[in-house]
C-alpha positions, 0 to 999 in steps of 0.5 A: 493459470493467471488466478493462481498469480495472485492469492486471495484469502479472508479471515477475521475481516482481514484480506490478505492478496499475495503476490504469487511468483516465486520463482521470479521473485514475484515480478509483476507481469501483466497477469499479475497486474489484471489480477491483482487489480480484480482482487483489489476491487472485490476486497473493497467492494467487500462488507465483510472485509474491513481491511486488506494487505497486501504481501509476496510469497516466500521470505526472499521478496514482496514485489523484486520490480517490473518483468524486465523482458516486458522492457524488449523492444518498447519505444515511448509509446509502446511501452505505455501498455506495460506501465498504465495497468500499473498506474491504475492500480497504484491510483486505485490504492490510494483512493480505496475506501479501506486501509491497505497495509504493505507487508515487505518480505524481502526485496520491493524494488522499482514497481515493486516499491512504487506499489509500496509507496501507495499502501497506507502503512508499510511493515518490512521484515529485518531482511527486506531491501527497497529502492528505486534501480530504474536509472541502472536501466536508462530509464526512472521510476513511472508508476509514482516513485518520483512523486510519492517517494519525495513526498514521504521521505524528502527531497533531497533523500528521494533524489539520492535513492533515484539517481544513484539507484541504489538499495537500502536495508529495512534500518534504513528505510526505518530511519528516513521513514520509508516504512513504518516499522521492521521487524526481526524476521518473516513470521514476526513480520507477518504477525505484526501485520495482522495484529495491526489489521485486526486492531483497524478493523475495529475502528469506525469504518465510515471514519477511517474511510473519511480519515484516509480521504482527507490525509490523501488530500493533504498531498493534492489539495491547496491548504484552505481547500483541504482543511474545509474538506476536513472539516466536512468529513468530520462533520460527516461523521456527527451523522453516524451510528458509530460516532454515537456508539463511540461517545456513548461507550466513552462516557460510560467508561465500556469499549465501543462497538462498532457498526461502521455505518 
């Protein structure tokens, strides 16, 4: 059953979507692909989710890349079918109102590491390994790996993962700033997410949405365009309860309580 591709569950204002085929080291197939964009968009649209991750079952893999089989038999046009519904939910990521955080358990290769790159923070467990191997195909990374890769770790490192395709450890990917943090195994890797989740969650929803508009903006925008965006969505947030409350439990020395509106 495609519903059963992808898992869904909601705790503490916290959604976790899990990729679930782990018998094909969680590829994405087009069943995947239609519901994990559903599952997205219901989690953002949610009230009572303040946060989402996004993870693969089992302790060998997040995302191992494309179904290859989908590959058979595609021409230049054919194969468009297979990759915009990946795109559209690479893009969607990027521009969600709520912070998506990557946790990678194991393998994030080819679209698997594209979907990575487009989450807003990326932990990975000791055993994870991530690249880009479209080029052992004939063929490059379509769903961003280009763009987004150059752009988090450089140049000249991007280029050397994507031409040569070869894979790097999590160390690796630590130490050229691919993710953010490794941890020494699967269970502590998912419970560093979920401390991280839950300490997002109790920030100021309305900021953390303007506060990730403008980082995106920085990647899109020319440099005067986006400082006067940032300027205005600070100014957005002088119209808030919550900046209220924050300044208020600030000067009476107390922890803020957030309504995130």
């Amino acid at each position: 059953m495609t519903e059963d591709l992808v898992l869904y569950d909601v705790e503490d204002e916290i959604a976790i979507i899990t990729i679930n085929r782990l018998e094909r080291y969680n590829a994405l197939n087009i069943g995947v692909k239609n519901k994990l964009l559903e599952l997205l968009k219901h989690a953002d649209e949610d009230p009572s989710v303040r946060v989402v991750i996004l993870t693969g079952l089992g302790e060998k893999a997040f995302i191992s890349g494309a179904d290859v089989t989908d590959f058979v038999g595609r021409n230049s046009k054919t194969i468009r079918e297979v990759v915009d519904p990946s795109r559209e939910i690479a893009q969607y990521m990027t521009s969600m109102k709520k912070p998506i955080i990557c946790a990678v358990n194991g393998y994030a290769l080819g679209g698997g590491c594209e979907l990575a790159l487009a989450c807003d923070i990326r932990y990975a467990s000791i055993n994870a390994k991530l690249g880009l191997p479209e080029i052992n195909l004939g063929t490059i990374p379509g769903n961003g790996g280009t763009v987004r890769m150059s752009r988090l770790v450089g140049l000249g490192i991007a280029k050397e993962l994507i031409f040569t395709g070869d894979l790097i450890t999590a160390e690796e990917a630590l130490r050229i700033g691919l993710v953010n943090k490794v941890f020494n195994s699967v269970d502590e890797l998912r419970a560093g997410v979920v401390e991280l989740a839950k300490k997002l969650a109790q920030r100021p929803g309305v900021a953390l949405n303007l506060a990730k508009q403008s980082i995106q903006n920085a990647w899109q925008f020319p440099l005067d365009e986006h400082l006067a965006f940032e300027l205005d969505a600070f100014c957005q947030t002088f119209d808030t309860e919550d900046k209220e409350e924050g300044v208020a439990a600030f000067l009476e020395k107390r922890k803020p309580e957030f309504k995130h509106k």
